[in-house]
One Martini backbone bead per residue (centre of mass of N, CA, C, O) as a GRO file, in nm:
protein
  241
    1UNK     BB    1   3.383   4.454   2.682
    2UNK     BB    2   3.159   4.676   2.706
    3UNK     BB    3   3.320   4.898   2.633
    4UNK     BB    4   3.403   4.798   2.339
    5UNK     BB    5   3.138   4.762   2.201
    6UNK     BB    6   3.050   5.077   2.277
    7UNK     BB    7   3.321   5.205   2.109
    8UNK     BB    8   3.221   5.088   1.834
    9UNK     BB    9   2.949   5.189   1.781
   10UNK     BB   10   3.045   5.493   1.882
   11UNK     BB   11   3.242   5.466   1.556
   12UNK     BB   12   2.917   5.380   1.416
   13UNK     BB   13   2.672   5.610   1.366
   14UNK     BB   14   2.524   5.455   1.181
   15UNK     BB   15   2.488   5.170   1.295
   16UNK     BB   16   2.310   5.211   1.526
   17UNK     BB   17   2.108   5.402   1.362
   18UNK     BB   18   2.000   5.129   1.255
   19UNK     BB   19   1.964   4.956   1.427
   20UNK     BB   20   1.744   5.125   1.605
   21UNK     BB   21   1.523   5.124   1.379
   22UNK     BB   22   1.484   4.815   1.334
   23UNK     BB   23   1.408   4.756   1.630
   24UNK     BB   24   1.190   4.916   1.643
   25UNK     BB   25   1.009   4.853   1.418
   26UNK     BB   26   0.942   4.579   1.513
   27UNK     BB   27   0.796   4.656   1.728
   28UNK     BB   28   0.572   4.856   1.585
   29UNK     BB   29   0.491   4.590   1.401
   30UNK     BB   30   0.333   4.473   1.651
   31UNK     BB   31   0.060   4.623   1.719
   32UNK     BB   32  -0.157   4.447   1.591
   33UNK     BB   33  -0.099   4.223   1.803
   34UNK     BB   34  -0.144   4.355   2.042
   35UNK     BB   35  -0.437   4.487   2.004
   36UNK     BB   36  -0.597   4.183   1.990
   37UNK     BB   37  -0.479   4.114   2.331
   38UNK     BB   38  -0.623   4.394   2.472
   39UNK     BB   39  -0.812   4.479   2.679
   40UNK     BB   40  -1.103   4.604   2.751
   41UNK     BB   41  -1.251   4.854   2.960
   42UNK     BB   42  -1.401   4.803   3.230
   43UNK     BB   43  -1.596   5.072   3.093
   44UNK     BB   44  -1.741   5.069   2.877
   45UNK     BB   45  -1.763   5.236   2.521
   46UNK     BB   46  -1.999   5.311   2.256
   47UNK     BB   47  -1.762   5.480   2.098
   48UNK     BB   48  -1.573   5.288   2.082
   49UNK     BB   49  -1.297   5.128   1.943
   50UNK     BB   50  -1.200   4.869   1.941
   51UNK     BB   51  -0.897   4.720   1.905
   52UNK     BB   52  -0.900   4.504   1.718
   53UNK     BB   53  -1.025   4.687   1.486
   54UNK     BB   54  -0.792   4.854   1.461
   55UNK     BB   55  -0.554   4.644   1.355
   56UNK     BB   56  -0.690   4.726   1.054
   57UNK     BB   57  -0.579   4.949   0.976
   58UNK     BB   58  -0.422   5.076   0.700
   59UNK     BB   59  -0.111   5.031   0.721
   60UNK     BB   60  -0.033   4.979   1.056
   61UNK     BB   61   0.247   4.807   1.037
   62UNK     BB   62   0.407   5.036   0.836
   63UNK     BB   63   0.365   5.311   1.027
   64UNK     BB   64   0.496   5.152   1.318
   65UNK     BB   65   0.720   5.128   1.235
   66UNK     BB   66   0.818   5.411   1.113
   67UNK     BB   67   0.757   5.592   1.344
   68UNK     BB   68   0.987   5.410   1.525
   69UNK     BB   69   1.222   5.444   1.349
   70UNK     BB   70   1.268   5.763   1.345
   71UNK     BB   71   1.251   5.807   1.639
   72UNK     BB   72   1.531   5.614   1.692
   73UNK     BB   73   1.685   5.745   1.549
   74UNK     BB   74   1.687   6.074   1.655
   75UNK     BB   75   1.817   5.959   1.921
   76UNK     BB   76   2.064   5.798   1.802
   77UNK     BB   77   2.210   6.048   1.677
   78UNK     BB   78   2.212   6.249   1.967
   79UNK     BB   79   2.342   6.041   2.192
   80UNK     BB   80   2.603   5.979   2.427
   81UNK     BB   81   2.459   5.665   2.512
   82UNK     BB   82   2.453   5.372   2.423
   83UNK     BB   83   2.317   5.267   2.724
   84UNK     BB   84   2.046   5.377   2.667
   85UNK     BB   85   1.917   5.307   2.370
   86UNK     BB   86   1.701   5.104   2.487
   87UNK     BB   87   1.506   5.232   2.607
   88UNK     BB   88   1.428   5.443   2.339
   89UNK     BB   89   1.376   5.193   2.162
   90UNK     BB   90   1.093   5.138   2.326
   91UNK     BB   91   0.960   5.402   2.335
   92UNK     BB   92   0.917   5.425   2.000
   93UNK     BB   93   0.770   5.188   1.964
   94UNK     BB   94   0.512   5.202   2.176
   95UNK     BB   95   0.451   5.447   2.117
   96UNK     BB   96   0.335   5.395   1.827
   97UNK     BB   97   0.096   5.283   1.970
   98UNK     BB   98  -0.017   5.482   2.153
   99UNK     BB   99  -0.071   5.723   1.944
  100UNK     BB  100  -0.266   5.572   1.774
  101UNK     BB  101  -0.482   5.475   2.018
  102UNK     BB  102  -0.504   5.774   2.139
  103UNK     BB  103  -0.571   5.932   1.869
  104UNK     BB  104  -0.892   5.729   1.847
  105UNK     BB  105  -0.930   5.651   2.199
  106UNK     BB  106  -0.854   5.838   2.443
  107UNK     BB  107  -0.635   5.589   2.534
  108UNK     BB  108  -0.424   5.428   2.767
  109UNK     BB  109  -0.355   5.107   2.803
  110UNK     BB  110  -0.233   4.959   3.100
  111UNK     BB  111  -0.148   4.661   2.940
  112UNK     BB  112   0.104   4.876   2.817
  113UNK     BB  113   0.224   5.033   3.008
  114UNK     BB  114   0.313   4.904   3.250
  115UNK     BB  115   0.500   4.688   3.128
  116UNK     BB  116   0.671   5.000   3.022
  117UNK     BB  117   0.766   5.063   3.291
  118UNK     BB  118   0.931   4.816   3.381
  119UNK     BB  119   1.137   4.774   3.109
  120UNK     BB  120   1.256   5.099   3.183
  121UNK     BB  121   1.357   5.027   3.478
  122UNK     BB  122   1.565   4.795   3.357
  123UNK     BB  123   1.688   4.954   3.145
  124UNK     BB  124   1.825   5.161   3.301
  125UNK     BB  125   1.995   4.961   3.476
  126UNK     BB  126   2.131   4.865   3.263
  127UNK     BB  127   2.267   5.115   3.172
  128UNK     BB  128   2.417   5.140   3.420
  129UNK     BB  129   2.576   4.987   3.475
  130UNK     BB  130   2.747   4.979   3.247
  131UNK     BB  131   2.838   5.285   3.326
  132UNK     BB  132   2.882   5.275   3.645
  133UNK     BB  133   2.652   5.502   3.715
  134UNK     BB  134   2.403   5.559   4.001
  135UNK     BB  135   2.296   5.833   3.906
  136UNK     BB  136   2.081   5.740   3.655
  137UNK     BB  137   1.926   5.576   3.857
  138UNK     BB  138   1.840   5.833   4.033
  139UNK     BB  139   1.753   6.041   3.821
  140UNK     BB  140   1.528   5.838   3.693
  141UNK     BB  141   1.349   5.856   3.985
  142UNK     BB  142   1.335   6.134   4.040
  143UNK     BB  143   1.196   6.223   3.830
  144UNK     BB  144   0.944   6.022   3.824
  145UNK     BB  145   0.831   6.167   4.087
  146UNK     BB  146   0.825   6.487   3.957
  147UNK     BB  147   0.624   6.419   3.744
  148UNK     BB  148   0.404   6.250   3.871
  149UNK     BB  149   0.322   6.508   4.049
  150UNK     BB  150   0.239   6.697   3.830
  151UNK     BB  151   0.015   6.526   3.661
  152UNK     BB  152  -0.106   6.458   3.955
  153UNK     BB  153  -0.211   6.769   3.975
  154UNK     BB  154  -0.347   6.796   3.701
  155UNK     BB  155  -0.538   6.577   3.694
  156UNK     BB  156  -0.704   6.729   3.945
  157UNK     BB  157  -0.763   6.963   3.831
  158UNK     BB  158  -0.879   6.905   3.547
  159UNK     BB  159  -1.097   6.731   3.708
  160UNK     BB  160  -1.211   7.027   3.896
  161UNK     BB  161  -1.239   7.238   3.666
  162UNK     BB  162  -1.197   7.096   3.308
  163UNK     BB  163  -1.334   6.846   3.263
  164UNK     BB  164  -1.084   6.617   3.197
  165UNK     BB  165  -0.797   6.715   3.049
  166UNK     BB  166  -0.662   6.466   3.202
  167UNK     BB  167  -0.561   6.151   3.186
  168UNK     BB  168  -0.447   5.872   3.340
  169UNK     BB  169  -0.272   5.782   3.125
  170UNK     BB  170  -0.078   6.029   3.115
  171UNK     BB  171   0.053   5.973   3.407
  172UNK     BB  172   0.141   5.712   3.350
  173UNK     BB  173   0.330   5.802   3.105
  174UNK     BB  174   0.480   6.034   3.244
  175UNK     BB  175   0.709   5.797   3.395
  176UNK     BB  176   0.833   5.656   3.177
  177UNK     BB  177   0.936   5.910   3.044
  178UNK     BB  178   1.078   6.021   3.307
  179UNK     BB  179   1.277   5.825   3.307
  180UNK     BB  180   1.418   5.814   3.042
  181UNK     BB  181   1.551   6.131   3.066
  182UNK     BB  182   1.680   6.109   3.369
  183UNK     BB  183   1.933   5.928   3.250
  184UNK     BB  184   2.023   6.207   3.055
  185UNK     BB  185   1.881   6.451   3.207
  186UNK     BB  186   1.737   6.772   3.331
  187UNK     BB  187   1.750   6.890   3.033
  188UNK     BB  188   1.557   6.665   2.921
  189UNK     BB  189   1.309   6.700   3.092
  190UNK     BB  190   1.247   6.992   3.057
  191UNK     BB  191   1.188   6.946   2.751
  192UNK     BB  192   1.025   6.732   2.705
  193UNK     BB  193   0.795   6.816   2.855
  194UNK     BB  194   0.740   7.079   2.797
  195UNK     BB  195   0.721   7.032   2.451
  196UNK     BB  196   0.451   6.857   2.516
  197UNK     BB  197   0.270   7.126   2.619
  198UNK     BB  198   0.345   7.300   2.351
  199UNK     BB  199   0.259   7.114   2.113
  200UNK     BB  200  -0.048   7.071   2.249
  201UNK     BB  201  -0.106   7.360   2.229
  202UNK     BB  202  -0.005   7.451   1.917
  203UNK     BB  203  -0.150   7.205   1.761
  204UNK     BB  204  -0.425   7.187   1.877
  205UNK     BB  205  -0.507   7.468   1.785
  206UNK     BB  206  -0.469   7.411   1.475
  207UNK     BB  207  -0.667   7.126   1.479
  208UNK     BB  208  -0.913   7.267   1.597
  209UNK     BB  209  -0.946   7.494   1.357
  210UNK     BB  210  -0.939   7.247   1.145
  211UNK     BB  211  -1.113   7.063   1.233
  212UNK     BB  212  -0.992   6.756   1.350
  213UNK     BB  213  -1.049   6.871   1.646
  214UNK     BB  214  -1.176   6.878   1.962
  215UNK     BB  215  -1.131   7.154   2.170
  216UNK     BB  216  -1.234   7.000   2.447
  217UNK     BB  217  -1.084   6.707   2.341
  218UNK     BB  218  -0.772   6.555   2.324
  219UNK     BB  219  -0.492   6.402   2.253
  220UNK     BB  220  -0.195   6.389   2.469
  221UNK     BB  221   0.000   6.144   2.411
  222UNK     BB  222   0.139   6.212   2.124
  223UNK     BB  223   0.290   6.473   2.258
  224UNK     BB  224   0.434   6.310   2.493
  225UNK     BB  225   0.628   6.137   2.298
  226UNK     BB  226   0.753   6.360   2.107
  227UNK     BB  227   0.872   6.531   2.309
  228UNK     BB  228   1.074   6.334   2.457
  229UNK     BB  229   1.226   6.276   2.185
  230UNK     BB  230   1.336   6.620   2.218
  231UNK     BB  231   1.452   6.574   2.451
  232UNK     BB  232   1.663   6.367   2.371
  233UNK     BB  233   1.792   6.471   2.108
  234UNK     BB  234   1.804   6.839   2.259
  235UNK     BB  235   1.791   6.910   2.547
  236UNK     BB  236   2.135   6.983   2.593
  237UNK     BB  237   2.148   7.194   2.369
  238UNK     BB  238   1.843   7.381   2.468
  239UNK     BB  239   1.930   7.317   2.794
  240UNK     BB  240   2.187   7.328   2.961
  241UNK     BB  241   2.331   7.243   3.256
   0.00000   0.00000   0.00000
């Protein structure tokens, strides 16, 4: 019955990519409620805006709608299994409010990240048991283990040579994408990830250039949900294994 309903799915990708853009839009349109009940971090800074304050800006609830639906069309258009695509549709989600947040307030709040990444591990297993093919869910904690150990030694050189180029929020979030990207393939992971590395690097430095953003240090998330997507939708076709 399971592979059923994806064979049905899978014959018809207009269908597919309109659920998961519709379900992502929904997730995404909720981040101004998700916002106004985050805790603040437990050491305040005197310049960041109050997280509740952010919910409130201009038409915050229709951009993070359509930034989430964007993104998980264009993962839905490119996947080969649609039972990994409720990840997918997860991540383009939440990625919408990290995205917001993390380029407002240089932070991602734990009180969002952690719990997305117990539901991304959830879904990952939910996607394999579908596939029936239990190296899906070990390849993405394969994945998360060695892109999380390699952010955190980015953490450490960052904040011990480069005064804090990379902030622990993006340890964390580089585990959600790193779970993410390896349930599709090692040629996804290294896209994904390097992809965030490569707009980050040019991307902040034209943005730098003028003077949109502080050439000492920008946020550094919205480059890493960005790459993720490009690698869960072309990873495999620019980098095949």
């Amino acid at each position: 019955m399971q592979r059923s309903v994806s064979s049905a799915l899978a014959s018809l990708p207009s269908v597919t990519i309109a659920i998961a853009a519709l379900v992502a839009a929904l997730v995404g349109a909720a981040g101004p409620w998700v916002l106004r009940r985050i805790p603040e971090p437990a050491e305040p800074d005197a310049d960041k805006t109050p997280y509740a304050a952010l919910a409130d800006a201009r038409g915050l609830t229709a951009g993070l709608a359509i930034a989430a639906a964007v993104m998980a069309a264009v993962v839905a258009w490119r996947i080969d299994h649609t039972e990994l695509l409720p990840v997918w549709i997860l991540i383009a989600g939440v990625g919408s409010w990290l995205i917001f947040i993390d380029w407002r307030t240089r932070l991602l709040p734990v009180a969002i990240v952690a719990p997305t990444y117990a539901a991304t591990i959830a879904l990952v297993g939910l996607g394999a048991a579908l596939l029936a093919d239990a190296h899906v869910f070990v390849h993405a904690l394969v994945a998360n283990i060695v892109v999380y150990v390699v952010f955190r030694v980015l953490y450490w050189v960052g904040g011990r040579f480069f005064g804090g180029a990379f902030g622990y929020g993006d340890v964390r979030l580089s585990g959600v994408l790193a779970l993410g990207l390896g349930a599709l393939g090692s040629s996804q992971v290294f896209v994904g990830i390097y992809g965030g590395f490569v707009l980050g690097a040019v991307l902040g430095l034209v943005l730098s250039r003028l003077k949109i953003v502080d050439p000492r240090g920008y946020a550094f998330g919205p480059f890493m949900v960005v790459g993720a997507i490009i690698g869960a939708a072309w990873g495999a076709s620019i980098y095949p294994t």
